[in-house]
C-alpha positions in Angstrom: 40.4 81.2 -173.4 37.3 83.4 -172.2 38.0 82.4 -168.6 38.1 85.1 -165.9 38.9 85.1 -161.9 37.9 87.3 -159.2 40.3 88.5 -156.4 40.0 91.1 -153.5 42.9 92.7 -151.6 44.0 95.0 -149.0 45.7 97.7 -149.5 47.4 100.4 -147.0 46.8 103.8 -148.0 50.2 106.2 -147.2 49.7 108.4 -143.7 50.6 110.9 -145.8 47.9 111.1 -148.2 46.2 114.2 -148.3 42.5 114.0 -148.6 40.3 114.4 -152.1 39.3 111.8 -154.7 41.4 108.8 -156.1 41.3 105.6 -158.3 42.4 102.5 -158.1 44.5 101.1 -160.3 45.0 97.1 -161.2 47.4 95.8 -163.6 47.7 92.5 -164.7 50.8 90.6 -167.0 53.0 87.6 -167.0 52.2 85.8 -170.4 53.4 87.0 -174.1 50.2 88.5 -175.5 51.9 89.7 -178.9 49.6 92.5 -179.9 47.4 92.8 -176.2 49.3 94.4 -174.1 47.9 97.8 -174.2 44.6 96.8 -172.3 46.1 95.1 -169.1 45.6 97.6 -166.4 42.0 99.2 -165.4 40.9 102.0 -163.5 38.1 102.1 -160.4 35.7 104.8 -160.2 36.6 107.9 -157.8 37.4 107.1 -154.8 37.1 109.6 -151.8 39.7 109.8 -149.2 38.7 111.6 -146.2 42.3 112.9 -144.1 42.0 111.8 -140.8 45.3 112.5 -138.6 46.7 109.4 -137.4 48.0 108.6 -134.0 51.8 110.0 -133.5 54.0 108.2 -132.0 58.0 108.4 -132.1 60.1 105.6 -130.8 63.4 106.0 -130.0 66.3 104.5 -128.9 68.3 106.5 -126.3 71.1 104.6 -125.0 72.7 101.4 -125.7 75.7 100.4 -123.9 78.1 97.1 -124.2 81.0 95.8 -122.9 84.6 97.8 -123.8 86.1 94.4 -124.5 85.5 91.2 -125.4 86.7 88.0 -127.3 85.0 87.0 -131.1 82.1 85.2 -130.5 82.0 85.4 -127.4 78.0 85.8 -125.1 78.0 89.0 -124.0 75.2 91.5 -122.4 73.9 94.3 -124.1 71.3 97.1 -122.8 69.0 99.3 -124.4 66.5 102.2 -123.9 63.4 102.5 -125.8 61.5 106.0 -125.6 58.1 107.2 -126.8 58.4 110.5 -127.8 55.2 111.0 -129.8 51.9 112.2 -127.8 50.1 109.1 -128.4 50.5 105.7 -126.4 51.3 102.6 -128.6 49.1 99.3 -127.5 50.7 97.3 -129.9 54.1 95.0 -130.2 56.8 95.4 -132.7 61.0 93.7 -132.3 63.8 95.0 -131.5 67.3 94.0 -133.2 70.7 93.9 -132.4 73.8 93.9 -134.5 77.5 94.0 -135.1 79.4 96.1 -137.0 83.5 96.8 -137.3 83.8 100.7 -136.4 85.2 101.9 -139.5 83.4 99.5 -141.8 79.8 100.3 -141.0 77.9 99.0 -144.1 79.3 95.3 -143.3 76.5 95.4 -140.5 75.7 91.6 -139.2 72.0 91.1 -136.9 73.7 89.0 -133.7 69.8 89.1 -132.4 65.8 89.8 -132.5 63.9 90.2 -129.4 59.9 91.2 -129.4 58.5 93.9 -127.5 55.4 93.4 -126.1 52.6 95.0 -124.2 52.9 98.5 -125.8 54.6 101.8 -124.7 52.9 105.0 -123.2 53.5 108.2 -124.3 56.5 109.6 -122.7 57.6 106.2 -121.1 60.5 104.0 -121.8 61.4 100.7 -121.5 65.0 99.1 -120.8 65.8 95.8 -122.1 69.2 93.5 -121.5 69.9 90.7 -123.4 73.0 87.7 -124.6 74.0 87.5 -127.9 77.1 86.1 -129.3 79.7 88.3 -131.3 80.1 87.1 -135.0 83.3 84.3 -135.0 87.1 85.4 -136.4 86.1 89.6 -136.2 89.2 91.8 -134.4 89.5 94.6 -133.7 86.9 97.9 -132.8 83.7 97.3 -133.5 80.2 99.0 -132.3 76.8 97.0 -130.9 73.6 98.5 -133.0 69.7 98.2 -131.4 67.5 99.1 -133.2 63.7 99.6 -132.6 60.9 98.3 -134.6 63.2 97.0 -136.8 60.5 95.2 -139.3 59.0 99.3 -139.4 55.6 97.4 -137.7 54.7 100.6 -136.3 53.9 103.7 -138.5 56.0 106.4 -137.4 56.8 110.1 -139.0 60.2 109.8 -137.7 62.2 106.8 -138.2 65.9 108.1 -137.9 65.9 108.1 -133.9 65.1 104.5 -134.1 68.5 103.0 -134.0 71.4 103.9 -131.7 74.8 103.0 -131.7 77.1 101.4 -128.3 80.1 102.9 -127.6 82.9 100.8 -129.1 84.1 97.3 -128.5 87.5 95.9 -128.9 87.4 92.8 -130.0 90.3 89.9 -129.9 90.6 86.6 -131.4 89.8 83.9 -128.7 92.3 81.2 -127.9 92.9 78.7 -130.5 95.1 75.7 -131.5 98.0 75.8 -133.7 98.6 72.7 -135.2 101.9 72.6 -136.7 104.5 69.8 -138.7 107.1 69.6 -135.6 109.2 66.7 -137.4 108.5 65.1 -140.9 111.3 62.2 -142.2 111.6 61.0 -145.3 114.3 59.4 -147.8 116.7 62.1 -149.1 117.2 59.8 -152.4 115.0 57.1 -154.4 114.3 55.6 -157.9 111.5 57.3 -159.2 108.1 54.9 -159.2 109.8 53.8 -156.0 108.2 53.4 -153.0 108.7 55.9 -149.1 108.4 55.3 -146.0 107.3 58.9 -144.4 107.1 59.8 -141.0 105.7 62.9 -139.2 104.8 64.7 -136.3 101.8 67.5 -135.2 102.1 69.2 -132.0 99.7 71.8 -131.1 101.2 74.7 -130.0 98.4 76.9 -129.8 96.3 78.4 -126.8 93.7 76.2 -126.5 92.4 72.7 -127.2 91.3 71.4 -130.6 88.0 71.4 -130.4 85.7 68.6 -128.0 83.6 67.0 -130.4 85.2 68.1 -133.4 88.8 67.1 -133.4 88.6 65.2 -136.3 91.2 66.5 -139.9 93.3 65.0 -142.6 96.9 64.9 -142.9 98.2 64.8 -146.7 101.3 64.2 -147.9 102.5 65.7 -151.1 105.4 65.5 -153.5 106.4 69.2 -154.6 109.2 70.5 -157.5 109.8 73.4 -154.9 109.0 73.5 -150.8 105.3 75.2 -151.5 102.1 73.5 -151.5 100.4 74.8 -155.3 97.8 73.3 -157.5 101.0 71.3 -159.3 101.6 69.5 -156.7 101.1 65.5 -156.4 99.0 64.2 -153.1 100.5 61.3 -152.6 98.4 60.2 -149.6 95.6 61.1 -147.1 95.9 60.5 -143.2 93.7 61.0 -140.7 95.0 62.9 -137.7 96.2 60.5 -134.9 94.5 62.5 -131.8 92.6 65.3 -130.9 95.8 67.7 -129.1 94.9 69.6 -125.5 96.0 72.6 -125.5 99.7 73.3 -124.2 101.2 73.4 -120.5 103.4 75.7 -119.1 106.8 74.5 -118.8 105.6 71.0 -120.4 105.8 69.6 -124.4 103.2 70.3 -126.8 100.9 67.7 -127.2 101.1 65.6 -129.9 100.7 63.3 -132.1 103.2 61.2 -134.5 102.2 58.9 -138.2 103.9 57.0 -140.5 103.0 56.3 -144.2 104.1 54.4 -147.0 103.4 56.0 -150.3 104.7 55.4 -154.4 105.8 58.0 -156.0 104.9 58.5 -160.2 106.9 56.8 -162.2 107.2 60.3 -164.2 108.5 62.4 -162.0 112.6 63.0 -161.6 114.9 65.4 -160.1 115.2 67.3 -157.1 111.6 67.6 -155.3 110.1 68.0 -151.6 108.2 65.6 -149.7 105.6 68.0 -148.2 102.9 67.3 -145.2 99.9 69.2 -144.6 98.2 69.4 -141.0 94.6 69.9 -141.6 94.8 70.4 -145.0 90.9 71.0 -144.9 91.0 73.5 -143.0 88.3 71.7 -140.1 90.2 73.2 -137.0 89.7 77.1 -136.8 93.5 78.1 -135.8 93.0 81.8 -136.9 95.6 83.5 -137.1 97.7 80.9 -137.7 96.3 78.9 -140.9 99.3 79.7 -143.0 102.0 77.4 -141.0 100.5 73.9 -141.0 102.9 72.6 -143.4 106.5 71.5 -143.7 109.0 70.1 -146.3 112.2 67.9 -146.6 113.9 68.0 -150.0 114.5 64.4 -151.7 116.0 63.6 -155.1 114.6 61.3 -157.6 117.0 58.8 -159.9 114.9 58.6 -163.3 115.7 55.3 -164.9 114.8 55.4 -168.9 112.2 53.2 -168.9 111.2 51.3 -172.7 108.2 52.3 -173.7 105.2 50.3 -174.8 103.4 50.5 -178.4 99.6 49.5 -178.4 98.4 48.3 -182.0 94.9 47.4 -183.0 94.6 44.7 -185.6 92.5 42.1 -187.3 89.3 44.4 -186.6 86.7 42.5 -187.9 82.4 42.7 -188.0 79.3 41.8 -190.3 79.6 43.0 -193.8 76.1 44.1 -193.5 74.0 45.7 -190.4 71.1 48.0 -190.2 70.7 50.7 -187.5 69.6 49.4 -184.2 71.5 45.7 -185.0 73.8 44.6 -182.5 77.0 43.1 -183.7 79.9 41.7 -182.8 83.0 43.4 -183.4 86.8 41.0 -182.8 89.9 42.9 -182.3 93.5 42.3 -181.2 95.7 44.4 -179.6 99.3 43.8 -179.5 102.2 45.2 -177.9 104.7 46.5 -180.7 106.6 48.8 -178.1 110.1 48.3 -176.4 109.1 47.8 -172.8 105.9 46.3 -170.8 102.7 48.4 -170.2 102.4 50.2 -167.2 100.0 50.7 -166.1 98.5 47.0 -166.7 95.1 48.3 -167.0 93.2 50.4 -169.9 90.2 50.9 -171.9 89.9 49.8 -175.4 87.2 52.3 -177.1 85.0 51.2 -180.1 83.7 53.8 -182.5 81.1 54.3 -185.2 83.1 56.4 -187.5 83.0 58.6 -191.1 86.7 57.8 -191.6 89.2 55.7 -191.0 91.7 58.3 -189.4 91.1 58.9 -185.3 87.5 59.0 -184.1 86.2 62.4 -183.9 82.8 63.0 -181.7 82.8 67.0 -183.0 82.2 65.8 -186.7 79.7 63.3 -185.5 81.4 59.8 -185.1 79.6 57.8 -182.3 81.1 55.9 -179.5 79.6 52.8 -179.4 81.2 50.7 -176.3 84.3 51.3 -173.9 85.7 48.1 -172.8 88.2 47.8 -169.6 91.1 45.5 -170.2 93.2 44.5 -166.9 96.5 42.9 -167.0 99.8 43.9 -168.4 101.4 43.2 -172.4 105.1 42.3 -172.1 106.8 43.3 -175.7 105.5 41.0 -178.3 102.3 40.0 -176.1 98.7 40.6 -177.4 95.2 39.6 -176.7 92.0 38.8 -178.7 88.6 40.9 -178.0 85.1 40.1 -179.0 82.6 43.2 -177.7 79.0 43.1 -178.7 78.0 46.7 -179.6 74.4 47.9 -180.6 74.4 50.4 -183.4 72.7 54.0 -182.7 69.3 53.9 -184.9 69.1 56.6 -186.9 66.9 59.6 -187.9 69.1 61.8 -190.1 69.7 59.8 -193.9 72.3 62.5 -195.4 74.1 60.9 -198.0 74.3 60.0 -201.7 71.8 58.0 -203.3 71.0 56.0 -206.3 67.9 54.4 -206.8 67.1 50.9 -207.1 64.1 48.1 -207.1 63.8 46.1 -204.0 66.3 43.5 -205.4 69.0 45.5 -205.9 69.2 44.4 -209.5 68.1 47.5 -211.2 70.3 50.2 -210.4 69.9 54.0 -211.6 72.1 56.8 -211.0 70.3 59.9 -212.0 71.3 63.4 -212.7 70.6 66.6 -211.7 67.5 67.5 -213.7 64.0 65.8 -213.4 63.4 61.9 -214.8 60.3 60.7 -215.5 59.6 57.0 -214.5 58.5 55.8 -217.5 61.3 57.9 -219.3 64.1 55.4 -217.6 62.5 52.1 -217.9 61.4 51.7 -214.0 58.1 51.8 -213.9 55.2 53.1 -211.4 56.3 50.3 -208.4 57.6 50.3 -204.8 61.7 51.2 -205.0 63.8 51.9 -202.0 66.2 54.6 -202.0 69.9 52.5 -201.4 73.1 54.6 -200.0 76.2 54.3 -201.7 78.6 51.5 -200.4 81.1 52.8 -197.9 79.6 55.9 -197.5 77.6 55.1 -194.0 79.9 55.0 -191.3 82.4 52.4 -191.2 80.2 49.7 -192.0 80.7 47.9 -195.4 77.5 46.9 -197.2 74.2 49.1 -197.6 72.2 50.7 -195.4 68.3 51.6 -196.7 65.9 53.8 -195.8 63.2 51.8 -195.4 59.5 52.1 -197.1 60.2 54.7 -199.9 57.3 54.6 -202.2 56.7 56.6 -205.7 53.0 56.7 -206.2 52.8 57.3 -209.8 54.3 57.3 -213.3 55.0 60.9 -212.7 56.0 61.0 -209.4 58.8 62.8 -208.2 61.5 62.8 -205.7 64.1 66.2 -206.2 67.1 65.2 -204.0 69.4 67.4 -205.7 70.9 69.0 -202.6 71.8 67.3 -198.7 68.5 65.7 -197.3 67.3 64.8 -194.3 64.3 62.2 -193.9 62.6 61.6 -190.6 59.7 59.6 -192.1 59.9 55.6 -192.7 57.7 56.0 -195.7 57.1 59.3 -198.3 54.8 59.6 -201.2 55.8 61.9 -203.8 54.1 63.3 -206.9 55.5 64.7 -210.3 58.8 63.4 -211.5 62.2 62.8 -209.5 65.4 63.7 -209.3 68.3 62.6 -207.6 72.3 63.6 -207.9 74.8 62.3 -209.8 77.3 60.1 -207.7 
């Protein structure tokens, strides 16, 4: 507060600005203020501005030409003509930028290059300019090569709309690319379901052109489908990677190629009639535009479901200390038994220990607490069990919301007060140190009494109104006046 800074700038004043007197303005802002923000922007004295006709120059791009055809990004060679129209010779340097656009979509504009000029331009002199850039990757079609001149607007000019030219058009063609297709996929046309297949398949590449060097590298999946498409329903059953990179195709000769085999499980959920589905590059790594959409392929097979018993998890004999403050660590022994009609599969789970307000199924949205998630491995035949014992650490807690009565430190005075205010001396207690005790039961799941520690009434008329919910974040209060606290 009462600090201050100085700055200076540089400003550019518009070529357009007709001469007479001006001022400055500076406003400042960023922070809330509240009431001051009427006094953040000041005013300099008159300032004269004398009109002095600036140099004219006019740049302007007169032809740009670029080949009639050519392949998506694909190096090719454009030229350019850069003019100065304007009376005055420019001694400075500014860039000149060429980009891409499709012919009938010209706001979907893409720079392919940048290239500075340098060394100036006299008046009435021109420059021409060839350069290599490379055509944006998976365009077709006609689209038009755009230079434009001084393209960051480095030089002040009073006409800008000559600066930019456009080539005649190009056509433009996808380059040649691989098509990696499923040639062959076998698999069994009938199984148990949670049975295990032996799959077999084969990519061939029966594109125009190699996968590419360096980069031949994709994964084969294999799914199991309810109809021959791959969707988001569907089940991977397994991940490959591809067995080769593929050259592309001879004429006259087979497709190169690749064959792999996997052995996969199917879920033990899953019956009916259903397709065994591989994906080539089912990433997408190999660019085979146009031809993404036929990397897969499908052979139907039908799953025998066999009703399988199913299994019955019970908790019992949950036992823990009849007493525990927050922060304690405890012990807590469980066993689980299997009261089902068939094994457990899986043979692996988690058994899930809770700090709850009920006795029905934990529930985190009315503020239950998971204490401890404990992996069990190995399967329960019918009848089996096992015995648990999980040391868990009880959340300490801030928020003491609850019923109360109010007691000496012994617990062997107990008062349960109503509604309206009690004066010490009125009930018998006396001016000591007492400690607010929760009603049993009410704190979780624990049995026993929890306390909020360190309560201490200050005087025979001190007093404590707890009528309503309360929520005490202090280990210990003083209180004056009487008390009150609700009937439980």
């Amino acid at each position: 507060m009462g600090d201050s800074y100085i700055r200076s700038a540089s400003v550019t004043l518009p070529l357009t600005l007709a001469a007479g007197q001006y001022s400055i303005f500076v406003t400042t802002g960023g922070p809330f203020e509240f009431r001051s923000t009427d006094n953040n922007t000041t005013a300099s004295g008159p300032v004269r501005v004398n009109y002095v006709a600036p140099p004219s120059y006019d740049l302007e791009v007169t032809s740009v030409t670029a080949p009639a055809a050519a392949t998506d990004a694909a190096i090719v060679d454009v030229t350019w003509r850069v003019g100065n129209s304007g009376p005055d010779s420019l001694a400075t340097s500014w860039w000149d930028a060429v980009f891409v656009a499709p012919a009938d979509q010209p706001d979907q504009i893409v720079q392919v290059g940048r290239f500075r000029r340098e060394g100036g331009l006299a008046a009435g002199m021109f420059y021409e300019r060839t350069e290599s850039v490379r055509l944006p990757s998976r365009i077709q079609g006609l689209s038009r090569v755009v230079v434009r001149a001084d393209s960051d607007d480095e030089i002040g000019e009073r006409n800008e709309s000559n600066n930019s030219l456009r080539a005649a058009a190009t056509l433009v063609s996808l380059r040649p690319r691989p098509d990696l297709q499923v040639t062959s996929l076998q698999a069994p046309t009938r199984v148990d379901a949670g049975g295990v297949i032996d799959v077999d398949w084969t990519v061939a590449n029966l594109g125009s052109a190699a996968t590419p060097t360096g980069g031949s590298r994709w994964k084969d999946v294999v799914y199991l489908s309810l109809d021959n498409r791959i969707d988001g329903g569907d089940i991977r059953l397994g991940v490959l990677d591809n067995g080769s990179a593929l050259d592309a195709p001879e004429p006259g000769q087979p497709a190169p190629a690749y064959s792999s085999h996997g052995t996969f499980r199917l879920p033990r959920g899953v019956g009916g009639n259903a397709y065994v589905i591989v994906v080539a590059d089912d990433g997408d790594a190999v660019d085979e535009l146009p031809y993404d959409g036929n990397n897969a392929r499908a052979v139907p097979i039908a799953i025998d479901v066999t009703t399988v018993p199913p299994p019955d998890l019970v908790v019992s004999n949950v036992a823990g200390p009849s007493d525990a403050f927050d922060g304690d660590t405890i012990r807590v022994v469980y066993t689980v038994t299997n009261r089902g009609a068939g094994p457990t599969v899986p043979a692996a789970w988690a058994d899930a220990i809770w700090l709850t307000t009920g006795r029905d199924r934990p529930n985190a949205a009315r503020g239950d607490i998971l204490l401890s998630t404990v992996g069990h491995s190995g399967g329960l035949a019918v009848g089996g069990s096992y015995d648990a014992a999980v040391d868990v650490t009880l959340p300490v807690q801030r928020d003491f919301r609850g019923r109360y009565s109010l007691t000496d430190p012994e617990l062997k005075k107990v008062r349960v007060l109503g509604g309206i205010s009690n004066v010490l001396e009125a009930i018998g207690i006396g001016a000591m140190t007492y400690e607010l005790n929760q009603a049993k039961g009410s704190f979780g799941c624990l049995e026993g009494r929890a306390y909020l520690p360190d309560l201490t009434i200050t005087g025979p008329q001190s007093r404590l109104d707890l009528a309503g919910e309360i929520d005490l974040q202090a280990s210990t209060l003083d209180f004056e006046g009487d008390f009150s606290l609700p009937r439980k």
